[in-house]
N, C-alpha and C positions, 0 to 999 in steps of 0.2 A: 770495720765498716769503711766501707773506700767514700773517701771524698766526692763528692757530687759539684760542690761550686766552691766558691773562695768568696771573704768578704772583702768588700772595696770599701777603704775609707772613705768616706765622704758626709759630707754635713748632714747634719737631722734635717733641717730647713734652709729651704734656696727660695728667696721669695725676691722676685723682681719684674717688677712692674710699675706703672705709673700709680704715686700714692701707698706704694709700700711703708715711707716712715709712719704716716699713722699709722700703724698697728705695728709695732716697733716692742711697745710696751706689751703686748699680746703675746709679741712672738719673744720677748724675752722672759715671763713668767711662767713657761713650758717646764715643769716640773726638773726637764732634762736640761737645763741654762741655768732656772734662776726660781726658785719658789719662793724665799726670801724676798728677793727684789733689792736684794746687795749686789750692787752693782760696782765697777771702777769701770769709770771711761776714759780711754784717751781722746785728746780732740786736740787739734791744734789753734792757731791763736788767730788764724785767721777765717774762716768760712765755718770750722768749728763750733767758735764762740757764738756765732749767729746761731748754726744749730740747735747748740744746748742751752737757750732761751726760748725754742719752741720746743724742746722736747725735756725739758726738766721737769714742769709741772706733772707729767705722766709718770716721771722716773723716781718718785720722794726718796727710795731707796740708796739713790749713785748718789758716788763720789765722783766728781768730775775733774781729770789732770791734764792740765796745758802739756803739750811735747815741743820739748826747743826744735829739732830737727830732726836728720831722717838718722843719726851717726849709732856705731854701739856705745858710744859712752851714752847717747840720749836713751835707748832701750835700756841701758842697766841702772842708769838712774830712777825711770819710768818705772822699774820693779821693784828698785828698792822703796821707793815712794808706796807703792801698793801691797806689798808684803805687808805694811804697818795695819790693814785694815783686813779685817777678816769676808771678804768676797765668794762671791758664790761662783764669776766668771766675768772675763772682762771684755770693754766694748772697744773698739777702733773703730773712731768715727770719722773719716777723710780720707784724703788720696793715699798713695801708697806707703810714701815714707812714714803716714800717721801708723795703717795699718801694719805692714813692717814692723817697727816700734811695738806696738802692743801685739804683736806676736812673738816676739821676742820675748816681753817683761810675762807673757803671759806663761810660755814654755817655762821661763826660767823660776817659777813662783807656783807652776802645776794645777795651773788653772786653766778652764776651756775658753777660746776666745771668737768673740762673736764680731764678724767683719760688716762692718756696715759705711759702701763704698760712696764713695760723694762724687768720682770722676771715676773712668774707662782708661785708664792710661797705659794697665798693662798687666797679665795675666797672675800677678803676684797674689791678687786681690784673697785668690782659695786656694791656694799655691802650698807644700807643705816647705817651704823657704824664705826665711826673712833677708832680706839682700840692704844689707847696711855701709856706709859709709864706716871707715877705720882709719886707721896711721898708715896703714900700708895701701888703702886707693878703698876700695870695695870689697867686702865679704859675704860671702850664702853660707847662711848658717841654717840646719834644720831644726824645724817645730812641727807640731802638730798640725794637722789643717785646723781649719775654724772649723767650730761647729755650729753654725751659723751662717746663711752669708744674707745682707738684705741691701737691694740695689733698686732705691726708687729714680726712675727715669726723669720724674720732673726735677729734681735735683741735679742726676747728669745735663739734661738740658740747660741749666744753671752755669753750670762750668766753664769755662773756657773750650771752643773748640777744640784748640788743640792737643789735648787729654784724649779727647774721641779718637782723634787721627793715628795719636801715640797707639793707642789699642788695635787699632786697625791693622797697622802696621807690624803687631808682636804678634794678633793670631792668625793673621795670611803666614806670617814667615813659620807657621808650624809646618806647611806641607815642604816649605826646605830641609826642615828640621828632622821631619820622621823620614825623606829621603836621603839624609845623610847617617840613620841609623838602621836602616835596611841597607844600605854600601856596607856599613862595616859590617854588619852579620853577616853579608855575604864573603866582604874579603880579610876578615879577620876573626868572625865564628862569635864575634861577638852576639851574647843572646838579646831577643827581643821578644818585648811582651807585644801581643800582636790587638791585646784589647787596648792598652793605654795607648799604642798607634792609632790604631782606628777612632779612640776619642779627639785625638788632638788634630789629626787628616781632616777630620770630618769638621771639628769645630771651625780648622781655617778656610776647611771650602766655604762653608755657611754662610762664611763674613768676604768673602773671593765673590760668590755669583751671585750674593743676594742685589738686588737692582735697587736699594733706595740708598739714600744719602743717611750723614750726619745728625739732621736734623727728623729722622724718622722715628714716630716711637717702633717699627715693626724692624727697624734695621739697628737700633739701639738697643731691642731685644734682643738681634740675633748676635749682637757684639758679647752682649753682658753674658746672656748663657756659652757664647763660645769660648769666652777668658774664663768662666768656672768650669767647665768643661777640662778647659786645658789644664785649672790648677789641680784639679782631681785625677786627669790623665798621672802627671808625675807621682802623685803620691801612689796610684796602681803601680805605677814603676819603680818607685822607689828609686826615683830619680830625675834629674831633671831633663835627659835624654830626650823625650817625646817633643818637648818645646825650644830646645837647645842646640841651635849645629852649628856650621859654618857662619847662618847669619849673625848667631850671637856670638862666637869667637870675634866679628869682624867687628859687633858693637863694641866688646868690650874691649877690643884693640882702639879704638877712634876715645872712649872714657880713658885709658892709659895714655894715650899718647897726646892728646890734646887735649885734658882734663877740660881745660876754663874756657873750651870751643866746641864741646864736646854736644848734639844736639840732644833731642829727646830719644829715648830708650827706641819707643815704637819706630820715629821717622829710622833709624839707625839699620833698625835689625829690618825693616821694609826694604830697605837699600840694597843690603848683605844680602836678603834674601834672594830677589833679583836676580842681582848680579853671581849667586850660588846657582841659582837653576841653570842660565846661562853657561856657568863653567862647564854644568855637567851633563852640559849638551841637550837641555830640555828647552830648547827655543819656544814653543808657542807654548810652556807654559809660563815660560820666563815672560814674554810679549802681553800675557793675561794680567800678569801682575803687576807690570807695569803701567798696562792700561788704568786698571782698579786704581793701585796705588795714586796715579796721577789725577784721575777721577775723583777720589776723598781729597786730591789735595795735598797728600807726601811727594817727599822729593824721592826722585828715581836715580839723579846725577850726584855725584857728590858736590859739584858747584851749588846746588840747590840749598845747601846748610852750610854752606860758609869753607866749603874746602878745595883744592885745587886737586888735580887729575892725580898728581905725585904725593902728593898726601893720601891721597886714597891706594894707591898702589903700597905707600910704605905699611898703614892699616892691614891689609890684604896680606903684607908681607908679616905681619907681627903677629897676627890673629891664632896661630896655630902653639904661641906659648901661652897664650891667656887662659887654654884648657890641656894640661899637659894630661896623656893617656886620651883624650878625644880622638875617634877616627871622623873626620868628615871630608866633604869632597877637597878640601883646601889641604888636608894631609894626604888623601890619595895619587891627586896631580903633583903634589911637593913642587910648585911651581919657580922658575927664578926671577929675579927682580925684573927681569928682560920679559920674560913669558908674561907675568901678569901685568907688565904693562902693554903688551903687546893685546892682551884676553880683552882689558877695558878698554883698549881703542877699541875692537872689534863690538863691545858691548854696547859703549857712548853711540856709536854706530850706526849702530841699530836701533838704539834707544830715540834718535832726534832726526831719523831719516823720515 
């Protein structure tokens, strides 16, 4: 019998909207999470704890465990703590490193884990990738996606702006991302899945043209469903390809290289992005992004987060070992110290004319 469709990972329930944690406890008693109501939460110690004094009463069942940090020794600690107790599925209740962390203890203990986001910082949130701090700088380890994901707005509205910004800036930088993986199909035959593109295109245009701010619940919506969007994109792909290119090579050159100056994830790979479209000769889509980016409020210059023109060229210059086997535009021009400082005059340029 010939194949008809394919199944897509992705969560039983995506519930985001304003006033989603009341019914928190609802959506965790779904036969397919939790019938019991054995629960393990992770939370962290700060916004956390505030949490799970409005949501304990509903939850009799959890156990509730503080995470020190975002690192793997904090994930495998997080697991060994929760192996102790016989759970149904476990909860990550906070920003990323919380959620990270309990996808981690959760993979590693074969348990389902249910994400429930408290900031937008960055597409990790339904992602099948736990991206931890180690001895050697930063690791992506794979897990399973949640099965789960619940993102109430009035709590992101709670947060610090600049979490929203951060998100902003990781799912615009998907349309650099899936044009630096249609380059390599084309010049290296490398394959691509053409639906987890179109998920992850689509989710950055969303959050690209939508016309409200930060503070919108309609454009807080279109954030939140475009970062789940994108963390389901990669697990179609079985990879992190669709949300991964040039911009992110260049972030995680600027985390290498300047660890303890290093800015937020989103501002980074906004920048990368940019400045990727730019290389590869897509000026007005470059000019669009800029625009947007500048409009939320990210930096467009590397001056903007604390770094000088030549720092950013030397990033530029490093970005292409941070994904060894990546084709992106920054591998295909294979540019020299002189070219890409010569590319970002031309970009700064244009950027503040």
């Amino acid at each position: 019998m010939p194949v008809l469709t394919r199944l897509i990972p992705s969560p039983v329930v995506v519930d985001i909207r304003a006033g989603a944690l009341d019914d928190l406890a609802k959506i965790l008693a779904d036969q397919r999470i939790s019938s019991s109501g054995k629960l393990a939460v992770a939370i962290s110690g700060g916004s956390g704890a505030v949490l799970r004094e409005r949501l304990a009463p509903a939850l009799p069942g959890a156990s509730w465990y503080e995470v020190g940090g975002g690192t793997l020794d904090d994930a495998i600690k997080l697991a060994d703590a929760m192996k102790k107790g016989h759970y149904d599925a476990v909860v990550g209740l906070g920003g990323g490193k919380i959620i990270d962390c309990a996808k981690f203890a959760a993979a590693r203990i074969g348990l389902p884990l249910v994400a429930v986001a408290t900031n937008l910082s960055h597409d990790g949130l339904c992602s099948p990738v736990a991206t931890l701090d180690n001895d050697a700088g930063r690791g992506s380890y794979g897990v399973p996606n949640p099965i789960a994901v619940v993102i109430d707005l009035d709590v992101i509205r709670e947060a610090p702006v600049r979490f929203v910004r951060s998100g902003i800036g990781d799912a615009i930088s998907n349309i650099s991302s899936v044009a630096d993986w249609e380059l390599s199909h084309r010049e290296t035959g490398e394959a691509i899945d053409g639906l987890a593109a179109a998920m992850a295109r689509q989710a950055g245009e969303a959050v690209l043209r939508h016309p409200g701010g930060v503070g919108d619940d309609g454009f807080l919506q279109v954030l939140a469903e475009g970062l789940v969007l994108t963390g389901i994109a990669m697990s179609v792909a079985g990879d992190s390809r669709p949300a991964s290119g040039a911009c992110h090579e260049i972030n995680h050159a600027f985390d290498l290289l300047y660890p303890k100056r290093a800015a937020s994830h989103g501002e980074q790979c906004g920048l990368g992005a940019a400045f990727a479209m730019y290389l590869r000769g897509a000026r007005e889509e470059s000019a669009l992004m800029v625009e947007v980016l500048r409009r939320h409020g990210l930096p467009v210059l590397p001056q903007e987060i604390g770094f000088s023109a030549e720092e950013f060229v030397a990033a530029v210059e490093y970005a292409p070992q941070t994904r060894p086997g990546r084709y992106t535009i920054l591998e295909h021009l294979a540019l020299s110290t002189d070219q890409i400082r010569d590319a970002y005059a031309d970009y700064a340029k244009t950027v503040t004319s």
